[in-house]
Every structure is written in C-alpha cells, then in structure tokens.
N, C-alpha and C positions, 0 to 999 in steps of 0.2 A: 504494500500500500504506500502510495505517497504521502508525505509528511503531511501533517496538518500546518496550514498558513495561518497568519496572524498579522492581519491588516490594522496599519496606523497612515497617520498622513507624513509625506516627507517633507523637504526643506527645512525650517530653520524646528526643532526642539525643543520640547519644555520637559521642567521635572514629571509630568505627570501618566504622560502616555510611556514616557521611556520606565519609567517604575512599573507602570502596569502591564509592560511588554515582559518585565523581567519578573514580576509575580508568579504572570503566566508558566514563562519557562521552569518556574519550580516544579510543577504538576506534572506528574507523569505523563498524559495526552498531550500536554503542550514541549515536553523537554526538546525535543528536536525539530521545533516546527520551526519554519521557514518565517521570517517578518518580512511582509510584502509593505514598502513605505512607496506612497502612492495616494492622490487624489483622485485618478481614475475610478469612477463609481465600477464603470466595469469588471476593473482588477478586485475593487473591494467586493464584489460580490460574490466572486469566485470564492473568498476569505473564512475558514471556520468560524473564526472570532474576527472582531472588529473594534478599536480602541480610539477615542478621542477625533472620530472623523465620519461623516456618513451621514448626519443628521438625524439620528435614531439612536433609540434607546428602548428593548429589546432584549431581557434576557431568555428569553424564549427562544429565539434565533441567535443569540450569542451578538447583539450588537448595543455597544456601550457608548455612545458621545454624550457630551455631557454641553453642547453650545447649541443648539436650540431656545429657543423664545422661553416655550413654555416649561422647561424641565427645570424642576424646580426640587430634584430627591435630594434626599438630607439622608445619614447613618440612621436616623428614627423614623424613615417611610422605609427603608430596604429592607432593614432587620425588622423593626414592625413588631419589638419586643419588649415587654417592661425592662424599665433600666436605661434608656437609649433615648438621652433627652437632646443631645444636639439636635439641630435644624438648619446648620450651617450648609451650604450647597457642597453638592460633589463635585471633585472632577473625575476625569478615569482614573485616576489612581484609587481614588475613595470607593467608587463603582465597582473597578477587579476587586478590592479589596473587601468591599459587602458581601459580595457574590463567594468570593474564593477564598480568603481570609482562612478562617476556618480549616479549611483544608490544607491552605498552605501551611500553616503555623502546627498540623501536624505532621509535615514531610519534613519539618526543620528540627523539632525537638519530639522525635516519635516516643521518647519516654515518661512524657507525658502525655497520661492516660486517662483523668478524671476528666469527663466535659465541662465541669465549672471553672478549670484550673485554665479549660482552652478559652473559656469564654472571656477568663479576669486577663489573661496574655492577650484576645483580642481585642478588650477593651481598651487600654494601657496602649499598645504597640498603636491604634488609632491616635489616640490622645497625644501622643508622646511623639509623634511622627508621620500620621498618614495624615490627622487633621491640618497640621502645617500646610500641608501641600496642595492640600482642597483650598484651603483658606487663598494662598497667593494666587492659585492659576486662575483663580476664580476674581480677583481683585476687590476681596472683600475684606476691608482695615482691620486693624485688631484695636482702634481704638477710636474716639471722635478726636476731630481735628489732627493736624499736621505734627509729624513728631521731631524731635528736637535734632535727631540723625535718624540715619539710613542703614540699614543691614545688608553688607554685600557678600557675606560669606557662608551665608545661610546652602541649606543642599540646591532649591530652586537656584539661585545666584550661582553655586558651582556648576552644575547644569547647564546653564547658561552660557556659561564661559569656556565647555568646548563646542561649540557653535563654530562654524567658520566663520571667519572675520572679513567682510569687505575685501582684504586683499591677500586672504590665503593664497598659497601655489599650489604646496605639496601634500597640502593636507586634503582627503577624503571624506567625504560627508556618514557615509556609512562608517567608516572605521573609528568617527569621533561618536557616533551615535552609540557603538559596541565599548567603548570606554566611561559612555554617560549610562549607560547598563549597568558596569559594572561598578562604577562607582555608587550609586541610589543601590545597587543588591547588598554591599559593604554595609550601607548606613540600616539598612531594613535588617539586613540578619544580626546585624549588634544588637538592636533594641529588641526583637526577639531572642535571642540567645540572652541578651542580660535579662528581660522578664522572667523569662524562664527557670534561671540558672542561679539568679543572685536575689531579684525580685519576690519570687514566686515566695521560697523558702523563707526570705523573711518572715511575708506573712505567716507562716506556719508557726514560727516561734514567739510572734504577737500575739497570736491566738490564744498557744499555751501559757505564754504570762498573763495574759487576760484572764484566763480560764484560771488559775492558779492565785490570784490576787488577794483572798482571802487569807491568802497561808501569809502576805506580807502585810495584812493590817485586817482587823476584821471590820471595818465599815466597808472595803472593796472597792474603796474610791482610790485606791493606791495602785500602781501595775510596776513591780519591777521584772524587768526586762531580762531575761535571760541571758540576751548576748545584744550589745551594743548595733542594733539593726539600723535601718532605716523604716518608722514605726508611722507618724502619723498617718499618711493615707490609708495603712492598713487597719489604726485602730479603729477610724472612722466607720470600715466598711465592714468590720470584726463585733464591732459596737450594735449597728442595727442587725446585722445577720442574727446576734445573740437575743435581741431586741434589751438592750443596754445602752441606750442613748442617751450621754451629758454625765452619765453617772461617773465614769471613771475622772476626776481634779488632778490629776501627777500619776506622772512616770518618774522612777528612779533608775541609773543604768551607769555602768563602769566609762568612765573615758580614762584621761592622766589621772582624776579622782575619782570622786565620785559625784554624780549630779543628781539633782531634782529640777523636773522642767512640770511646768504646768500645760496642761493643754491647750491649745487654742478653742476660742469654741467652734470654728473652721477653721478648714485646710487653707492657709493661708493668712487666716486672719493673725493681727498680732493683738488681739485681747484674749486671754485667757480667762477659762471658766474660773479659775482662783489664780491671786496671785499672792506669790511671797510677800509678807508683812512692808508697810511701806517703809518704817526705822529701818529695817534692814538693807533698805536700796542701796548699792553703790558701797557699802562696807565692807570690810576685808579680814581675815585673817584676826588675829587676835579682839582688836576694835569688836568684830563679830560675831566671835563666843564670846564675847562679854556681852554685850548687850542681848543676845539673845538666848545663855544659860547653855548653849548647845556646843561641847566641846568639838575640836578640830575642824569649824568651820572654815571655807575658802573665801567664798564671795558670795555673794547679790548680785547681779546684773540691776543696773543704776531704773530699769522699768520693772524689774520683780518678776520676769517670766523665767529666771532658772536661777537655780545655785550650785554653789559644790562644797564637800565636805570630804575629808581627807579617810571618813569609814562611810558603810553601809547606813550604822545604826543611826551615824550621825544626819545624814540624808533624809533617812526614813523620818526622824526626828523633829526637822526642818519641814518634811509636809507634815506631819501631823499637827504640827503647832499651826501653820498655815490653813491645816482646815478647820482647826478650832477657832483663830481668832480672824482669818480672811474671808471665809466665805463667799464671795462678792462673784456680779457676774461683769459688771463692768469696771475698771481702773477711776471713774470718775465715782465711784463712793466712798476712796478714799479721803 
C-alpha cells in the first residue's frame, strides 16, 4: 500500500501546522506518511489528513483548518467534557491535538496506564504548550492594551525564523520546514516527558501528604510534605478530588531548612488563606525566637506568606501559633 499523505499548505510556515504535521507523525498510520505542502485543492484532496489549509473542518473526513469565518472551536466544544473551560480559538495544532492528543501522549510515555493520569498529562501539556500556540496563530493578546516589550524567542518566533529570508540562495524550503518539525517535536516531547516523569509523580506524593496530614497536626489544616515537590497546583486539584477545599492553611517541607509557607487561596494568587503573625514580618534569627517563644527560628518573609526554622518541630510550631492567633482570609485585617 502507498503511504498515507498528509496535506498542509506550502510557502512561508507557522508554528502550528508544522507541530500538527509532527503530532501526526507520532501515530503509527501516520509514521511514514508523505506531507504533501501544496494549495492545490486538487493535491489536497487526494490527502488522508488535511492540516491548516482547505477551508474545512471535518473530522469525519480527516480535515482540520482552523481560518474560516465561522469556526469558532475552542479545547471545550472538541473534548465536550467536564473540566475543559477554555474557549480560547484553535489553531491546527490545538485541533490535531483535540482529536489525537490522547493517543499521542500514549505512544510517548506507554507506561502510563491509568486514563486519568493521560487525561491530567493532556490537560497540563495543552496549558503549558499547545494553548501558546493556539493563542499567537490565532492573534489573540494575552492581555488589554499594548505591552511594554515584545517576545521574540518564544517557539512561534523560533519557527518563524527558519523561514527563508527575502534573499536566501542555498537554503530549501522543504529542508527548513523538516528542521521546524523537528524543532516544535523537541519542545512537545519535553513537556510530555517532564508531565509524565517529574510532574505526574509529584502529585502522587501531595496526595499522600495530604492524605497523611492528620498524623502532622490533628486539626488537618497542616500538610507536610514528604519530599520537597513542586505542590500547589497539585494541592488545588488533590483538595476538590478529596472534596477538601480551603481546609488545608500550611505546608511544611525541607529546603537548606526548614519552611512553612501558607497557601494561596489561588494558584497564583499572593494572598494567603492564613498568614504568618504580622510582629513577625521581616524578623530574623535570634530577634525571632525571641519574640515569638519559638526556638531556632530563620525568618518571616517581610509579607508573612512563608518562614523557616532550622527543625521540623520548630516549623510545625510556627503554623500552629499562626493558626491560633492568624486566622484571617485576607492581609488587610491585619
């Protein structure tokens, strides 16, 4: 049998069809196919798949453009599932990605096996990398009004730049386009492979501190951390899975000391559900077991969203007093 084709448009390239060209190539039916680059409708019809060109959109016959008037899909009309609240426009890279995602993301890390485990890697690898890409091909800001610089190093922008130039000689269009493949596969298999591999696992061991938090203080508003992970997003999503939302005030976890950090009450936000005592802002070392009864203390951070303490008990110590005399959901009742 002849190879399956896999029609995009040629001349000049953006990040998004060249990603979804190389998605494609992951899948086994597509590993060897042929990319036909080409505006000729007629070549394109010949074409198993169709990416970013044709004026359709079609996964019934396998055809993806996403530059049409009226098409208007977002990750939350595709997938069409709780949990999937963007609405931001596709481009083909978002489109392969809706459609194939899934599948790809277990040809890349086949040992994982849980389908909720593919679902949290395909959510994350969107966010973290496919949404970028939908966002610029589509020329939709990430903010009101003009920003104060420019981002020219972004993967769109690298993409870009091997384009040929006004007055290339020697350079080939097809052979920069096999380099702008390879370069967006680099970037997509890192953020899957690190979801996977570094990501994933954290959450496992947020879980079980969460899950365990009673053993480090019996109100449960305490979580220490196993192993110094990277925690918030996961506690967020650890929190309602368990249906424990707002309950957990502090995390405690090993860095050069030892820390207590208060939660945010969002991902992102810098107000914490509690924060360290205001006398203690900005104090240090000796100054700070003294005023606060609490021996081997380190610091306050000068806004009260973390401290450190040279033991564990000293830590734990530090929220506890914290949730006894801070309580507070915002900084201004202080």
């Amino acid at each position: 049998m002849a190879p399956l084709k896999i029609g995009t448009h040629n001349g000049h390239f953006h990040c998004d069809e060249v990603l979804a060209c190389y998605l494609l190539k992951l899948l086994p039916e597509y590993k060897d196919a042929k990319i036909e680059r080409t505006r000729d409708q007629n070549i394109l019809d010949t074409c198993d798949i169709v990416v970013d060109v044709g004026s359709e959109y079609d996964p019934k016959i396998h055809r993806y453009d996403h530059h049409m008037r009226e098409f208007n899909e977002s990750i939350s009309t595709v997938i069409n599932k709780p949990g999937y609240t963007c609405t931001m426009k596709l481009s083909s890279a978002g489109l392969i990605y809706c459609h194939f995602g899934h599948r790809i993301i277990k040809q890349l890390v086949p040992e994982i096996q849980d389908a909720d485990d593919i679902e949290r890697i395909f959510k994350r690898v969107y966010d973290m990398f496919i949404k970028e890409i939908d966002g610029i091909d589509n020329g939709i800001p990430m903010f009101e009004g003009e920003p104060l610089y420019r981002v020219h190093t972004d993967i769109s922008s690298r993409v870009g730049r091997l384009n040929l130039q006004w007055n290339s000689v020697h350079l080939k269009e097809e052979d920069q386009f096999q380099k702008a493949m390879a370069l967006v596969g680099k970037e997509f298999t890192y953020f899957v492979e690190v979801t996977a591999c570094t990501w994933l696992p954290a959450r496992v061991l947020v879980k079980q501190s969460i899950q365990n938090r009673f053993e480090v203080d019996p109100s449960g508003k305490i979580v220490e951390l196993i192993k110094s992970v990277p925690w918030k997003e996961h506690l967020y999503d650890v929190e309602k899975e368990l249906g424990i939302e707002n309950e957990i005030k502090f995390v405690i976890f090993k860095d050069n000391n030892y820390r207590v950090q208060g939660i945010p009450q969002q991902l992102g936000s810098f107000i914490c559900r509690v924060f360290l005592p205001e006398p203690w802002r900005g104090k240090r070392d000796d100054d700070l077991s003294s005023l606060s009864g609490i021996k081997d203390c380190v610091f306050v951070h000068s806004s009260g969203f973390i401290g450190g303490n040279n033991t564990k008990e000293g830590t734990l110590a530090m929220a506890r007093y914290a949730l006894k005399f801070g309580e507070v959901d915002d900084i201004s009742s202080y």
